[in-house]
C-alpha positions in Angstrom: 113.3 121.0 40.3 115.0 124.1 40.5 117.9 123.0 39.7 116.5 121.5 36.6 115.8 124.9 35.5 119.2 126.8 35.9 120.7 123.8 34.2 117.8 124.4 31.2 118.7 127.9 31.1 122.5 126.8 30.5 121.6 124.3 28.2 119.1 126.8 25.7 122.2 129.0 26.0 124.6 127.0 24.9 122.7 125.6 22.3 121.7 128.8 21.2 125.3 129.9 21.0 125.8 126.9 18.7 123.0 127.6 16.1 124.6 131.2 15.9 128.1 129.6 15.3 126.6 127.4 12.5 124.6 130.2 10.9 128.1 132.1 11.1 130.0 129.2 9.7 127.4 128.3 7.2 127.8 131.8 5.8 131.6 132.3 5.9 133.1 128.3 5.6 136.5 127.5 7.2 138.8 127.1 4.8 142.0 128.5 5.8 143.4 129.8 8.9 143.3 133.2 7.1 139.5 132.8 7.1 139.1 132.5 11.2 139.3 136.4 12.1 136.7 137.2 9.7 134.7 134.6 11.0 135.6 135.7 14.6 133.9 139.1 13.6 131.2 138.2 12.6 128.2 139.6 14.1 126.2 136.0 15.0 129.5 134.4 15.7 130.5 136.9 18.5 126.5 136.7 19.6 127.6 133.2 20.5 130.2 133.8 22.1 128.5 136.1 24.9 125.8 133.2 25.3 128.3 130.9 25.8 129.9 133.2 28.5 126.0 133.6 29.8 125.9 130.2 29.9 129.2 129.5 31.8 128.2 131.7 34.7 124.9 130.2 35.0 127.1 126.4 34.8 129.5 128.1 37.5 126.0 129.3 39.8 124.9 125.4 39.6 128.0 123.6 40.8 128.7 126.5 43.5 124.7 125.7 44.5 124.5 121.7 43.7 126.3 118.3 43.6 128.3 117.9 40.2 126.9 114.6 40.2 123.5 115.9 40.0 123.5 118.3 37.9 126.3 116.9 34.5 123.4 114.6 33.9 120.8 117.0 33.0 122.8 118.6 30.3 122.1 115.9 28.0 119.2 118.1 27.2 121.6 119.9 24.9 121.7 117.0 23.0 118.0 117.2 22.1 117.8 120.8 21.9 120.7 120.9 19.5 119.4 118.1 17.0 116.1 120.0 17.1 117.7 123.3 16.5 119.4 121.5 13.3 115.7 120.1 11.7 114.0 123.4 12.8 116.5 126.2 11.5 118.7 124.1 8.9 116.6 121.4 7.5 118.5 118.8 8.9 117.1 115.5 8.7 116.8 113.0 11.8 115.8 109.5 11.5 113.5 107.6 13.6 116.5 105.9 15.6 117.5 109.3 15.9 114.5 110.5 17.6 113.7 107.5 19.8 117.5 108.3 21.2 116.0 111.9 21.7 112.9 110.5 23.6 115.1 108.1 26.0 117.3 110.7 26.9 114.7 112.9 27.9 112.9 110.2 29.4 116.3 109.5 31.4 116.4 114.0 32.2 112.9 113.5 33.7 113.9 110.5 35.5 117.2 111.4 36.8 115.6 115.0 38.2 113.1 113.6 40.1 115.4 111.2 41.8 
């Protein structure tokens, strides 16, 4: 169980360092190579950057701690956690496949974790 909750922590991290990259890249679009250090300076986008750093210790704590085999599963979470940061902070829409593919992986998370 506990290591179901350092790899949650990594995953919110991670995901949260994506939804700061899309608000970044939402507001300044790639459209030339010229356009990348002003996107690199951006506020949010560097934000996202330190998570994902925060995020990569944590992933470095689990696989000193636990068997790669047991943990790599459990971020499939991310998955989840990302489409649902897409419908609840940029009106994405997801269809019911869609979230009956959300509801099986999780259903596989909780599965694998108490294995």
């Amino acid at each position: 169980m506990i290591a179901l909750l350092i790899v949650l922590a990594n995953v919110v991290l991670l995901v949260t360092g994506q939804l700061l990259w899309k608000v970044t890249l939402n507001k300044y679009p790639l459209k030339s190579w010229d356009s990348i250090l002003t996107i690199l300076l951006q506020p949010s986008m560097i934000a996202g950057c330190v998570l994902f750093v925060l995020a990569t210790l944590i992933w470095f704590y689990a696989l000193s701690r636990y068997d790669l085999s047991r943990v790599y599963p459990l971020q499939s979470m991310a998955y989840v956690l990302g489409a649902v940061g897409g419908v609840l902070f940029f009106k994405e829409t997801i269809t019911m496949t869609q979230w009956l593919g959300m509801v099986i992986i999780l259903v596989g998370v909780v599965v694998f974790a108490k294995a």
